[in-house]
N, C-alpha and C positions, 0 to 999 in steps of 0.2 A: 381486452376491450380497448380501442384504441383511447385516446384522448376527447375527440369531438363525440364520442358515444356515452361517455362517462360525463360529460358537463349537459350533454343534450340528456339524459338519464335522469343526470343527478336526484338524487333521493329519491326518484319515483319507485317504490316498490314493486319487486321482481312478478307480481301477478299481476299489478295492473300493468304494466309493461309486456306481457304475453297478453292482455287482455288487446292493448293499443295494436299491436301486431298482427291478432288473429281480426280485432276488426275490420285494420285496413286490408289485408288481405281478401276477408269478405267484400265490402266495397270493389276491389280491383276486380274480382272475380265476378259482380254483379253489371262494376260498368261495360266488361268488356264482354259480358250475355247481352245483353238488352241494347247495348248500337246496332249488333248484327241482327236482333229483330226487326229493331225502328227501321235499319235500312233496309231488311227484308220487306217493311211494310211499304218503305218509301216508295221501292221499285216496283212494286204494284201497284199501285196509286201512277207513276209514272209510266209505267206500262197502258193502264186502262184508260190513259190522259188521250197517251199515242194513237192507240186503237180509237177512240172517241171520234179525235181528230180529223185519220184518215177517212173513216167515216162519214164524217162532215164535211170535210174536203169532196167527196166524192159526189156526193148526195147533192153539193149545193153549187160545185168550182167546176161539175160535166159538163161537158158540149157533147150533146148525143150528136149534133149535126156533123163536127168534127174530128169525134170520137178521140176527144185531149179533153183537155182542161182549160178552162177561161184562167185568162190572169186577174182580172177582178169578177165582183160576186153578181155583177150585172154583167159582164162580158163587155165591158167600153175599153176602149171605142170600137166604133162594130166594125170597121175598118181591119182591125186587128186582134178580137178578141181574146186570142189563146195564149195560154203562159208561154212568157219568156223565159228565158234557160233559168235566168239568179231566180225567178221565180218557182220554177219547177225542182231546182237542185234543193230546196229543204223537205221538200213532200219524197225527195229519191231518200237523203237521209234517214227521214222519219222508216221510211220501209225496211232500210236495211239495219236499223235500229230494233224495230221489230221482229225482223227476222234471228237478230242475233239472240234477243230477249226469248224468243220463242221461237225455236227453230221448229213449228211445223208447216205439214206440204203445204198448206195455203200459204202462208206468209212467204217461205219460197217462192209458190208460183206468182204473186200480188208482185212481190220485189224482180223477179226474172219477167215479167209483162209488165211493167213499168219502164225496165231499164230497155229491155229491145224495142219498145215501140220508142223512146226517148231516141235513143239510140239512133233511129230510123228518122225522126223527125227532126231533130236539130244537124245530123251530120252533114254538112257539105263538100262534097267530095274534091269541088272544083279551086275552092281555094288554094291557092300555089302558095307553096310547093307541095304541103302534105295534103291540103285536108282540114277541117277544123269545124268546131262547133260554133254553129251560128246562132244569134241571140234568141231567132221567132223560127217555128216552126218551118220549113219548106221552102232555106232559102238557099238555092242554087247559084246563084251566079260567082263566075269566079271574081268579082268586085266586090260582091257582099262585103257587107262589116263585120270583119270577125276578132272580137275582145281577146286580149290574152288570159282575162279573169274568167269570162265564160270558161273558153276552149278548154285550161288549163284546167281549173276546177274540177269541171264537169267529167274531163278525158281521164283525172286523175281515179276517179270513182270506178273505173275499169283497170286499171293497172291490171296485169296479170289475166285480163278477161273474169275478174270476179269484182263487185264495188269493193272498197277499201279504206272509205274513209271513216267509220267506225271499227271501236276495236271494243271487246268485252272488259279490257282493263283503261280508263280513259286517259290514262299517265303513258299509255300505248297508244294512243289513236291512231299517231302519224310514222310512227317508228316505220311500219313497211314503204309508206307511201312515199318517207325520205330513201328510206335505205333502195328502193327502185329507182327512184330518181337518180342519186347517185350513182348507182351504177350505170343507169341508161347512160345517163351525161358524158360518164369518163371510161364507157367501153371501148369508144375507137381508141384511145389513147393509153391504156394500161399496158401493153407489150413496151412503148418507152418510156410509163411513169418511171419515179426515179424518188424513192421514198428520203427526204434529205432531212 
């Protein structure tokens, strides 16, 4: 027995000493059953929050007339009532969130008819050089305003033609979305990278 075991010991008797032992070891083995419940319970509760949500989103943020979503809960200004991109990109999240939580066909097809009609309504084509997403729905012109926050965000959520900005580990979230990037950036240029 080393030294620091013998003066931490000292005099306690060799059975309450198995005693101290086998308790903590029950403790250790209880705390580490009962977080993976509590978080098993968490995620359901965080799951049924999400599903609420989009539900309520749906129910109250439709524009049957324009078949999107208002950006506020009365649709002002009536000028422009339908979600903006930063607005629309946390209702994209919450689907692909869901979808990951629950990978059934509904949640599939809610998160794939979400994203192609998105897809369809913020992309404008005309903006030079590429392309890029526009803040409001249906905007074409090659003058448009188009954010790098938006475009970039939103365009990141397709990498790969699948969304991407949730991951089922969230210490992962962004790992693909960097390591794309990455690579996108410095494809032209790897036949003369030059690792120094």
């Amino acid at each position: 027995m080393s030294d620091v075991l013998r003066v931490a010991a000292g005099g306690i008797p060799s059975a309450v000493r198995r005693l101290i032992v086998a308790g903590s070891l029950l403790v250790l083995a209880l705390a580490l059953a009962f977080p993976a419940a509590g978080a098993q319970s968490q995620a359901r509760t965080y799951l049924s929050a999400a599903q609420k949500g989009v539900g309520d989103i749906r129910a109250h943020w439709w524009n049957d007339n324009a078949n999107w979503y208002n950006d506020t809960y009365n649709g002002q200004p009536p000028s422009m009532p339908l979600a903006r991109l930063w607005s629309a990109y946390p209702l994209f999240e919450t689907l692909v969130g869901l979808e990951l939580a629950q990978p059934t066909q509904a949640n599939k097809s809610a998160l794939t008819s979400f994203a192609d009609a998105a897809a369809k309504l913020y992309w404008n084509p005309n903006v030079k050089p590429y392309g890029g997403y526009g803040y409001y729905p249906g905007m074409s012109s090659a003058q448009a305003n188009v954010y790098y926050d938006d475009s970039g965000w939103w365009g990141l959520s397709f990498i790969g033609g699948t969304p991407s900005f949730s991951a089922r580990d969230p210490n992962d979230a962004y790992g693909h979305i960097i390591n794309q990037l990455v690579y996108n950036v410095t494809y032209d240029v790897r036949s003369t990278w030059v690792d120094q």
